[in-house]
C-alpha positions as CSV (number, residue, x, y, z in Angstrom):
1,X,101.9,90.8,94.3
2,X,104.8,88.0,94.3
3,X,104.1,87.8,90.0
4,X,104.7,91.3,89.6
5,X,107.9,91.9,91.9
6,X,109.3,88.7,89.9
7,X,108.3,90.2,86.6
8,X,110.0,93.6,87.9
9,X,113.3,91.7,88.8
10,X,113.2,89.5,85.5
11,X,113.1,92.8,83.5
12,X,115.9,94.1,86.0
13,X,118.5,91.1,85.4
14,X,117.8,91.0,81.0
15,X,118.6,95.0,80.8
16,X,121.9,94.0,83.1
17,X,123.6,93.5,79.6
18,X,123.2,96.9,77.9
19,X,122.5,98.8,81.2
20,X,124.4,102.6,81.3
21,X,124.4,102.2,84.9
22,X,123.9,100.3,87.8
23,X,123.1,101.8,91.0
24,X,122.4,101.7,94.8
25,X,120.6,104.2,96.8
26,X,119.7,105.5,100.1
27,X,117.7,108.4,101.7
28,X,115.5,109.9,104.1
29,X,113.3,112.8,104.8
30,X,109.8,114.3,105.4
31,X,106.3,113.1,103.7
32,X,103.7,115.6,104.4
33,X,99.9,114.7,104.9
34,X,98.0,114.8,101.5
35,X,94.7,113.8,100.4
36,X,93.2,113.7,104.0
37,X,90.2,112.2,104.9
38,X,87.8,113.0,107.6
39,X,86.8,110.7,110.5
40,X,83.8,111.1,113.1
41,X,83.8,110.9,116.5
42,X,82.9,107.2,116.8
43,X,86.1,104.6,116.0
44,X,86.6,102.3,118.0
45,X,84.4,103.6,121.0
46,X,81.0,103.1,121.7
47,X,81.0,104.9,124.8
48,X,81.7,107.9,123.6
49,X,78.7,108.0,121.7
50,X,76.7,106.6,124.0
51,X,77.7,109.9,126.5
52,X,77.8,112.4,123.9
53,X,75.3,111.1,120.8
54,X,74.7,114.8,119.0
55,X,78.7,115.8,119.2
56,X,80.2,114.8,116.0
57,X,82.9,117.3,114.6
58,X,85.3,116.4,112.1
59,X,89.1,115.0,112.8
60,X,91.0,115.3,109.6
61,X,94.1,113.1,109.0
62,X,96.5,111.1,106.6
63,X,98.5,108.0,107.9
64,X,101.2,109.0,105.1
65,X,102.4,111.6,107.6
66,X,105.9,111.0,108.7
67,X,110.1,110.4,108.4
68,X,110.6,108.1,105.3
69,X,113.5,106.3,104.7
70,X,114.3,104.3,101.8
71,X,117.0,101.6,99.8
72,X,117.0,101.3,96.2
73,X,118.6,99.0,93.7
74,X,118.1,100.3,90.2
75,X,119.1,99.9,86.8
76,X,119.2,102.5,83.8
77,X,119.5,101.6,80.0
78,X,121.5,103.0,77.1
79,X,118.3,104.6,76.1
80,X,117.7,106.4,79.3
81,X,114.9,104.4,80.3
82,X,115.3,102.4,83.8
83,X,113.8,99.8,86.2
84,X,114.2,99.7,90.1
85,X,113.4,98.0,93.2
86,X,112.6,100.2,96.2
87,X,112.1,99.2,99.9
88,X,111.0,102.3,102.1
89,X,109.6,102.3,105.8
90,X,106.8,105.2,107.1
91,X,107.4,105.7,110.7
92,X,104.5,108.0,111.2
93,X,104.0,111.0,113.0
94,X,100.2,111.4,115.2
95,X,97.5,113.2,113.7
96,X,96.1,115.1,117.1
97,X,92.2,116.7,117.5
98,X,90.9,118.0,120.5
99,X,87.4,118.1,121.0
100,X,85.3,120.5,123.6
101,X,82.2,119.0,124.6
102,X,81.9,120.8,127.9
103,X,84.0,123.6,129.3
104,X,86.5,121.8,131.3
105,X,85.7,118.0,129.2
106,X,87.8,117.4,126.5
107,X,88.7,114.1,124.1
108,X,92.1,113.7,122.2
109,X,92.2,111.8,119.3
110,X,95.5,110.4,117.9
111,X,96.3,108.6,115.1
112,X,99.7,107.6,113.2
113,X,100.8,104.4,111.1
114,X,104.1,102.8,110.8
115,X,104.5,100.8,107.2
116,X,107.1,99.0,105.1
117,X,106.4,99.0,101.9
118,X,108.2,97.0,98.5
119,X,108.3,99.5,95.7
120,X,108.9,98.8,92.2
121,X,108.6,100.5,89.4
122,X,110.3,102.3,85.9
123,X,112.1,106.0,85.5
124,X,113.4,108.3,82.5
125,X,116.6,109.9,82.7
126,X,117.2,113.1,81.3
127,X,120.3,114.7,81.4
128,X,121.4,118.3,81.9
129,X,124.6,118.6,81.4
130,X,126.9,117.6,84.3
131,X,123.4,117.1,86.4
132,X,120.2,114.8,85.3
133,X,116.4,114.6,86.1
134,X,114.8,111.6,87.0
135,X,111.2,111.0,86.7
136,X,110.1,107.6,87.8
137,X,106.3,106.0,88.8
138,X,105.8,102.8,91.3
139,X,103.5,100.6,92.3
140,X,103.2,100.3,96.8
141,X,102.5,97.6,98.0
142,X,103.4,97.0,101.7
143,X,101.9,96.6,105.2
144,X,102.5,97.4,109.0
145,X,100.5,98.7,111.6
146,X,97.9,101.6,112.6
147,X,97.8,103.6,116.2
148,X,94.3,105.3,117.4
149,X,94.1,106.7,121.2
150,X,91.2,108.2,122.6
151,X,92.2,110.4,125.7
152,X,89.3,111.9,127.6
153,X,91.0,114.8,130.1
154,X,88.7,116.5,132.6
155,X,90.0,119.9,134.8
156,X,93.7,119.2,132.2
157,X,93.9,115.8,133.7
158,X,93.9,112.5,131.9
159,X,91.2,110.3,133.4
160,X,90.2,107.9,130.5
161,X,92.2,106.3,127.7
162,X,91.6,103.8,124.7
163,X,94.6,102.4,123.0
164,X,93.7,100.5,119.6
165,X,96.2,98.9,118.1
166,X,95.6,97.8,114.1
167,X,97.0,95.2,112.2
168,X,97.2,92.9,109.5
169,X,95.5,94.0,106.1
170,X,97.0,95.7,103.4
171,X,99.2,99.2,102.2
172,X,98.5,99.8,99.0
173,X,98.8,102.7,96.5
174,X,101.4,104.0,94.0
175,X,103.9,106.9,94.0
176,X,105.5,109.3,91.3
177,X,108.3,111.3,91.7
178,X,111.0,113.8,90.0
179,X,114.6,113.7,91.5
180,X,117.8,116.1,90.9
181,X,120.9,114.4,90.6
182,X,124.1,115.7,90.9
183,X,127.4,113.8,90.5
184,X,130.4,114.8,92.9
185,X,132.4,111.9,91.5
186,X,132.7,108.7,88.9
187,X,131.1,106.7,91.5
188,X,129.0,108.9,93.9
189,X,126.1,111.3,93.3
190,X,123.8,113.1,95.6
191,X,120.1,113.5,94.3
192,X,116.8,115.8,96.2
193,X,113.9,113.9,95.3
194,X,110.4,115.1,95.5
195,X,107.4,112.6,95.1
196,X,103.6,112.2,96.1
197,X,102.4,109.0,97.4
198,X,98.2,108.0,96.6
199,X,97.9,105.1,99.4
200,X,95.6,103.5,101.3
201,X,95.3,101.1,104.6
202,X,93.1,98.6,105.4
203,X,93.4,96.8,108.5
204,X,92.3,93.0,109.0
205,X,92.1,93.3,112.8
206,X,92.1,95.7,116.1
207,X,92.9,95.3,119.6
208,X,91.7,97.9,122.8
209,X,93.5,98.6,126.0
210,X,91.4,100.5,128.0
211,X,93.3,102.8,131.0
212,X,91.6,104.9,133.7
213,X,93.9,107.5,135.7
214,X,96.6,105.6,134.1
215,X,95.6,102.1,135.9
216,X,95.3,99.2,133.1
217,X,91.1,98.4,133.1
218,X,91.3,96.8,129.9
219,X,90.1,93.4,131.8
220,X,86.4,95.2,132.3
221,X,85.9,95.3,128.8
222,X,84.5,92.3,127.3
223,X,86.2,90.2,124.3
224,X,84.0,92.1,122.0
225,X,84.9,95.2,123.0
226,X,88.9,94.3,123.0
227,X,88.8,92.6,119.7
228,X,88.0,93.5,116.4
229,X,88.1,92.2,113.1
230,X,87.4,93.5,109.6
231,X,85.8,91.7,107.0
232,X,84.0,92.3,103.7
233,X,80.5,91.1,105.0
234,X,79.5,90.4,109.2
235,X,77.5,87.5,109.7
236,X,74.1,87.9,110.9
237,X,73.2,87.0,114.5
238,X,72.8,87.9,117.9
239,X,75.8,90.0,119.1
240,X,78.5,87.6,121.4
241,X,80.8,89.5,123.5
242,X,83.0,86.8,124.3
243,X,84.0,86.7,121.0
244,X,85.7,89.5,118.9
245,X,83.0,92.0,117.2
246,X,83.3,92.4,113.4
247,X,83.0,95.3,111.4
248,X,83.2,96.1,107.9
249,X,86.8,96.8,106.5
250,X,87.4,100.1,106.2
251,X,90.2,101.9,103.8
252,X,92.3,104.7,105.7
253,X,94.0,107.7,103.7
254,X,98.1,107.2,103.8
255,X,98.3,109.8,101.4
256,X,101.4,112.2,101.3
257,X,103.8,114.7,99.5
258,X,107.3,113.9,100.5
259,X,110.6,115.6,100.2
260,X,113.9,113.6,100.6
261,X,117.7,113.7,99.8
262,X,120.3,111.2,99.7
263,X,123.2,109.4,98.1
264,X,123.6,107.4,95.3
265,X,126.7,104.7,94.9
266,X,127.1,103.8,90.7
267,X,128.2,100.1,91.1
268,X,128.7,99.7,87.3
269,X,128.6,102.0,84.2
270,X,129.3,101.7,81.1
271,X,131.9,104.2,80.8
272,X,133.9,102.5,83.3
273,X,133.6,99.2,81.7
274,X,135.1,101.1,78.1
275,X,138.0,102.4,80.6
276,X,138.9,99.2,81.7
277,X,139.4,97.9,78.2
278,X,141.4,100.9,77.0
C-alpha cells in the first residue's frame, strides 16, 4: 500500500510542471447499498442457535451503506489526463432484519461500518463547452470498524442484547465514477458526482457485550465468548475459554452506488499563469 500511494504522489509532483490545473476538492452525500450479501442467523452467537437450530432466514446487507464525505487534491494535464489523491470517511447507516420465531419472540439484527479510506487514482477530462465530464477510477484502500447487535424482544420489550464490536483488518476495493462540473467563476466550480464503490471488509478481531433488560451481563460470558479473532487457519486443539476463540476471517460486502456534490477551489491553472505574464 505505502509503494503505491508514493508512486501516486511521485506521478502527482512530475506532471506539476505542465499541469492545466491544479485543484482542491470537498463533498458529501449518500452511498446506497450495492452488491449485498446474505448472512445467516448465526454471527457471533451461539445461543441463538443453540435455542432455535432449524430457523435460519436470510439478513441481506452492505457495510457501504451511508453519508460519505470526502477531500481531494488533484492534478489535470495539458492533455486532459489527471492524477488525484482522495481521502473519504463512510459513516454508515444500520442494516436492520427482524426475525419471527414465535408469535410474540422476535430477534433484531443490526449491522453498519464506519471506514476511512485513502483513495488514489487517475481521471479524463472532457470538456463541454463552458461545463466538463470527468471520469476517474481508484484504488480503496482504508480501514475502521464494523457494528453487529443482536436484540432479542419478547411481548415488544427488549430482554436480551449482544453488542460486537469489529476491528482491525482491512477495507479494500476500488471505485469508478463520472462527475459534472460546472464553473461559476476563474477559481470555483461546483461538480455532482456519481460513482460505484466494489469493497470489501475483513476484520482481524471482535469483542461482545452481552446486556439483559438493559443490565451489563457481559461478565457471565467467558473470554471466549467476548473475544474473537480472525485468522487464515485456527489451530487445532481442545477449545479454552479463557482465552479468545478464533475463527476463520471472513470478507463482508461494503459495496455501494453513491451520489454526491460539492465544490471545487482551482489553486493553479494554466490560463492564469499566461495572465500573469501578459
Amino acid at each position: 500500500m505505502k509503494t503505491f500511494l508514493n508512486l501516486t504522489l511521485f506521478a502527482l509532483i512530475h506532471f506539476t510542471s505542465q499541469s492545466q490545473n491544479l485543484y482542491v476538492r470537498a463533498s458529501t452525500g449518500y452511498n446506497f447499498p450495492a452488491a449485498r450479501s446474505n448472512m445467516e442467523n448465526y454471527l457471533m452467537n451461539k445461543w441463538v442457535a443453540v435455542v432455535y437450530p432449524y430457523n435460519v432466514d436470510r439478513f441481506q446487507y452492505s457495510l457501504g451503506k451511508g453519508q460519505n464525505i470526502n477531500v481531494e487534491l488533484g492534478y489535470t494535464t495539458k492533455h486532459n489526463i489527471g492524477f488525484e489523491l482522495n481521502f473519504s470517511y463512510l459513516r454508515g447507516m444500520k442494516n436492520i432484519h427482524e426475525g419471527i420465531y414465535f408469535e410474540n419472540d422476535i430477534f433484531r439484527r443490526e449491522l453498519w461500518g464506519q471506514f476511512y479510506a485513502v483513495n488514489p487514482g487517475a481521471h479524463f477530462l472532457c470538456p463541454l463547452g463552458k461545463a466538463s465530464l470527468k471520469m476517474h477510477v481508484s484504488g480503496v484502500f482504508g480501514m475502521g470498524n464494523m457494528y453487529f447487535n443482536l436484540i432479542g424482544i419478547f411481548n415488544g420489550e427488549e430482554w436480551m442484547r449482544y453488542e460486537n464490536k469489529f476491528s482491525g483488518g482491512y477495507y479494500l476495493g476500488f471505485k469508478a465514477g463520472v462527475d459534472f462540473i460546472y464553473p461559476i467563476s476563474n477559481r470555483w466550480s461546483l461538480f455532482l458526482n456519481v460513482n460505484w464503490v466494489n469493497a470489501n471488509y475483513s476484520p482481524a478481531r471482535a469483542k461482545t457485550k452481552y446486556m439483559e433488560s438493559s443490565i451489563d451481563k457481559t461478565h457471565l460470558l467467558s473470554v471466549g465468548e467476548r473475544e474473537t479473532i480472525f485468522t487464515n487457519s485456527i489451530e487445532k486443539g481442545q477449545y479454552n475459554p479463557d482465552v479468545p476463540s478464533q475463527r476463520l476471517r471472513e470478507n463482508f460486502a461494503a459495496s455501494s452506488i453513491g451520489l454526491q456534490v460539492g465544490i471545487q477551489w482551482n489553486l493553479w491553472t494554466k490560463k492564469q499563469e499566461e495572465d500573469k505574464k501578459d
